[in-house]
C-alpha positions in Angstrom: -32.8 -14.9 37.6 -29.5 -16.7 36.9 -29.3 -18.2 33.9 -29.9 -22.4 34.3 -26.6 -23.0 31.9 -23.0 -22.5 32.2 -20.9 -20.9 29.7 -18.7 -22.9 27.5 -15.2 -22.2 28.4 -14.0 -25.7 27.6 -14.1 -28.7 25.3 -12.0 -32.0 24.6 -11.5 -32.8 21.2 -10.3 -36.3 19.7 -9.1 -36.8 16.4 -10.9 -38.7 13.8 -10.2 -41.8 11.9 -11.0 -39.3 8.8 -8.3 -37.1 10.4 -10.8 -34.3 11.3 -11.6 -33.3 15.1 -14.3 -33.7 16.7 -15.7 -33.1 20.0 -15.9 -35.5 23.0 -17.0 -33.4 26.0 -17.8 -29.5 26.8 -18.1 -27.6 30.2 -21.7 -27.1 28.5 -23.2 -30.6 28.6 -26.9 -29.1 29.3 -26.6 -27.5 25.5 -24.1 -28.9 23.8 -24.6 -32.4 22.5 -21.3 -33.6 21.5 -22.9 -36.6 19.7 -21.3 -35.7 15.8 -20.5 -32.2 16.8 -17.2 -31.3 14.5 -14.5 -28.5 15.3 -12.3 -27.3 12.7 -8.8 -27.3 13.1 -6.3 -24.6 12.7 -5.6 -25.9 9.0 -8.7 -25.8 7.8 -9.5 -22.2 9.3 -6.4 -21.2 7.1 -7.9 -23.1 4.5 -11.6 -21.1 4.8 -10.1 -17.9 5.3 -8.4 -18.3 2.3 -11.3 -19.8 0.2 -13.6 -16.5 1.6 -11.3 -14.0 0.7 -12.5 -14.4 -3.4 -16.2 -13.5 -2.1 -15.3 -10.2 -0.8 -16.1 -8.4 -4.5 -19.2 -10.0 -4.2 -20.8 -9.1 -0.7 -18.8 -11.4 1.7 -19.4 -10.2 5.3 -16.6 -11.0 7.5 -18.3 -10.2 11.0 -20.7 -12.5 9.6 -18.5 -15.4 9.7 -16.3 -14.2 12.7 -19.9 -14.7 14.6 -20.5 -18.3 13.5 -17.7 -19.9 15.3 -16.6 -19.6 18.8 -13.2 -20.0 19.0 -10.5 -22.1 21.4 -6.4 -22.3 21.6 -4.9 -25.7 22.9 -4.6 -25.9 26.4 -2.8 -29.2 27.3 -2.5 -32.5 25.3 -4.2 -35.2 26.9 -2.4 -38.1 25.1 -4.3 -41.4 23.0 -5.4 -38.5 20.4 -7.4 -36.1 22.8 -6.7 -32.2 23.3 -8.4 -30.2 25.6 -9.3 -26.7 24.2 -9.7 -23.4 26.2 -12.3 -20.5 24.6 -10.0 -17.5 23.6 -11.7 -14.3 22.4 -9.9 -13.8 19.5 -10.4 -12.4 15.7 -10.0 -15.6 12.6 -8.7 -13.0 10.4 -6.0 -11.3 12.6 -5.2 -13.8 15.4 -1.8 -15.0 14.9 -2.6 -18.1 16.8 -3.6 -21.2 15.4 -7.3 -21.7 17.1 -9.7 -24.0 16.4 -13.3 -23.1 15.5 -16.7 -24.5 16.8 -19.7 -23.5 14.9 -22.4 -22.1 16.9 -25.0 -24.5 16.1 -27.1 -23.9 19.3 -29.8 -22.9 17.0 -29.7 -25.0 14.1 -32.6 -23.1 11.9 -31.7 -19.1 12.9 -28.5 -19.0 14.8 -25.5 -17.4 13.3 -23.6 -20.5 11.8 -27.4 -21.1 9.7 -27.3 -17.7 9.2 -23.1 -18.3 7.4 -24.2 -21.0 5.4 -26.7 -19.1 4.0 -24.9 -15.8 3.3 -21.7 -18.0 1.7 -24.2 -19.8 -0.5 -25.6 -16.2 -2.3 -21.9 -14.9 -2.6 -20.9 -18.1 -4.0 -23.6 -18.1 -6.7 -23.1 -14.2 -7.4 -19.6 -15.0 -8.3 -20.3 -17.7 -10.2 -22.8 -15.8 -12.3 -20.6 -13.1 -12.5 -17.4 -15.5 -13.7 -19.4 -17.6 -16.5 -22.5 -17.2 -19.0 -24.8 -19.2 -17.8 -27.7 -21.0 -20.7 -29.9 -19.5 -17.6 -28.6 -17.9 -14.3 -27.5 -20.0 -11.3 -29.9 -20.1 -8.1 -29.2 -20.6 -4.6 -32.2 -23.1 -4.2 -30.2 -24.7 -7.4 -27.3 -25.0 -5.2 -28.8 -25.4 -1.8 -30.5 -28.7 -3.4 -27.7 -30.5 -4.8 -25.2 -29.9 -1.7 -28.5 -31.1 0.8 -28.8 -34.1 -1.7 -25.4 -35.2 -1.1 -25.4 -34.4 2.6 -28.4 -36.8 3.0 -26.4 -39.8 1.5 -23.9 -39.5 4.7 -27.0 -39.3 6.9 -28.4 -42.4 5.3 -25.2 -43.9 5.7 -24.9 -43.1 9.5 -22.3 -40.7 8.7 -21.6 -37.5 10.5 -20.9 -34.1 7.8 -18.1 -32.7 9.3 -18.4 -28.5 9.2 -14.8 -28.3 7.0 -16.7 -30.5 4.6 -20.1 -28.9 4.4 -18.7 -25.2 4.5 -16.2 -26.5 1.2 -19.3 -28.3 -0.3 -20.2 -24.5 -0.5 -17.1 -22.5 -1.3 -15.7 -25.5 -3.5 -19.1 -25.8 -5.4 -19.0 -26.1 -9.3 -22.4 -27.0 -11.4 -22.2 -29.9 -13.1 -20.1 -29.9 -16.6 -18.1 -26.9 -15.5 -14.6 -27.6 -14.8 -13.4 -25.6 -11.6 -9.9 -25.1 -13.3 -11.9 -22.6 -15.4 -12.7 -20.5 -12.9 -11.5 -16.8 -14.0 -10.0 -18.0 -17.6 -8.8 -14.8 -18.3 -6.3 -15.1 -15.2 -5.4 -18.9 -16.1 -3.9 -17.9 -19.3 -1.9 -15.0 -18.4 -0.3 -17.2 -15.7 0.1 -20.0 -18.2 3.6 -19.4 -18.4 4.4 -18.5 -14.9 3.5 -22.8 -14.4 6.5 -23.5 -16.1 8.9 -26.1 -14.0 12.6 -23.6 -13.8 15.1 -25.9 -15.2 18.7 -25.3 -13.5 21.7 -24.9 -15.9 23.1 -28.6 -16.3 19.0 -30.0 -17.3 18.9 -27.1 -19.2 22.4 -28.1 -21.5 21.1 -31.3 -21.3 17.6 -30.3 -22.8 19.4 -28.7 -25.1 21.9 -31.3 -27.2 19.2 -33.7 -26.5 18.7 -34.2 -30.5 15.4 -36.1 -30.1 14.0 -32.4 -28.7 15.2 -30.5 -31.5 12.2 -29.2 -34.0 12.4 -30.1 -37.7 12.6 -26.6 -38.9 16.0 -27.7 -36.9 17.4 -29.7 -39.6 16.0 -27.6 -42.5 17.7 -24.7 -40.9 21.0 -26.7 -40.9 20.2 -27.9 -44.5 19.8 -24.1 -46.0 22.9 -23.4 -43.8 24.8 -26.0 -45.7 23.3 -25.3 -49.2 24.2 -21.1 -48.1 27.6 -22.3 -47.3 28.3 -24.3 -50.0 27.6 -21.2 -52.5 29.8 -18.9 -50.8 32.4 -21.5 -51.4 31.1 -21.9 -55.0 31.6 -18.0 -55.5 35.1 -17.5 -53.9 36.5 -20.4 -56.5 35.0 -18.5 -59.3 36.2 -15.0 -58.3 39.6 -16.6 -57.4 39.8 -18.5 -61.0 38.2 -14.4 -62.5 41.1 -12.7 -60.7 43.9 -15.4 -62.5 42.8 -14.5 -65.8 43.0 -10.8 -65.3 46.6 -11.0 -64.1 49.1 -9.6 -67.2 51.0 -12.4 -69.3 55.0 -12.2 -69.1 56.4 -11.8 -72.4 58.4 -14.6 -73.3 62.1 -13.6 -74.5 62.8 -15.2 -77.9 66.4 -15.6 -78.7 68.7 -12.8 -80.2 
């Protein structure tokens, strides 16, 4: 029996007054609703695939995500901020094209992109366990609450969650009172001084006879210099005046 959908081989995408895509028709219409169905654009797949590389020490499953997503190249621009998209069958992490990615959301509660969310939330709370000491250990239900808590204020708001946003909501996610700049502290310090702005030679002379910059061990140094100075001089008179006396007396010649 022949199956009573077509394939998806195709979608138009429009761009966003947010500045995400999102999708305005599919070669699927029987399946795919493209009311506030979100594609993310090559960018933000950079942007994941960089964000999911830090999970891999703590269970990340890459054919797990490659299976969330079906992915598309650009096929032609259709002008007034519309592309239309053409499925490719392609690897995220090796392609060398810049593809876009649709979630596979056909089953919302157990399809694979459900299935992502779920698996990115554990590896992010492992590592977050892992990176700081906790009063009491971190929980995915923990963290599952308060991104769904936020998530519901777009919905009450009429507003769509885009897939780059809810998938950073995840990978981004920081408990409350935990700054994320101190996310492996041990690494932030030892590249402390690799932050440094270079200075090129002429800000660096200027930097340096710039006397409102100098240190005031600066001018004590120049004081002891002075005071050192000033004694050597002290001791060369005295030797000089030493060495006079020590020289013989002529003899004067009285008359004969």
């Amino acid at each position: 029996m022949a199956k009573p959908t077509s394939a998806l081989d195709w979608c138009i995408v429009r761009l966003g007054e947010d500045h995400n895509w999102w999708v305005a028709e599919t070669s699927d219409p029987v399946r795919w609703d493209v009311d506030g169905l979100s594609i993310i654009d090559p960018r933000q797949v950079a942007h994941l695939v960089e964000l999911v590389d830090a999970l891999r020490d703590y269970g990340f499953d890459q054919d797990l995500f490659e299976a969330a997503f079906i992915l598309f190249r650009i096929d032609k621009d259709l002008g007034s901020g519309k592309v239309r998209l053409k499925r490719v069958k392609e690897s995220i992490f090796e392609s060398e094209e810049k593809l876009f990615a649709l979630p596979d959301i056909l089953d919302e509660e157990n399809g694979p992109y459900a299935d992502l969310l779920d698996h990115l939330t554990r590896c992010r709370v492992k590592m977050l366990n892992d990176l700081f000491n906790f009063e009491s250990k971190l929980t995915v239900d923990e963290v599952e609450d308060e991104i769904r808590e936020e998530q519901n204020t777009h919905f009450i708001e009429g507003k769509a969650v885009h897939t780059f946003s809810e998938l950073s909501a995840i990978l981004d996610f920081m408990p409350e009172g935990i700054d994320s700049d101190e996310e492996q502290p041990s690494k932030a310090v030892e590249e402390e001084d690799d932050d440094l702005p270079t200075l090129d030679a002429e800000e660096e002379e200027k930097l340096k006879n710039d006397e409102s910059l100098k240190w005031d061990e600066d001018g004590d140094e120049e004081k002891d210099g002075d005071e050192e100075k000033k004694g050597d001089e002290d001791e060369e008179k005295e030797e000089e005046a030493g060495e006079e006396e020590e020289k013989p007396r002529r003899k004067s010649r009285g008359k004969r």
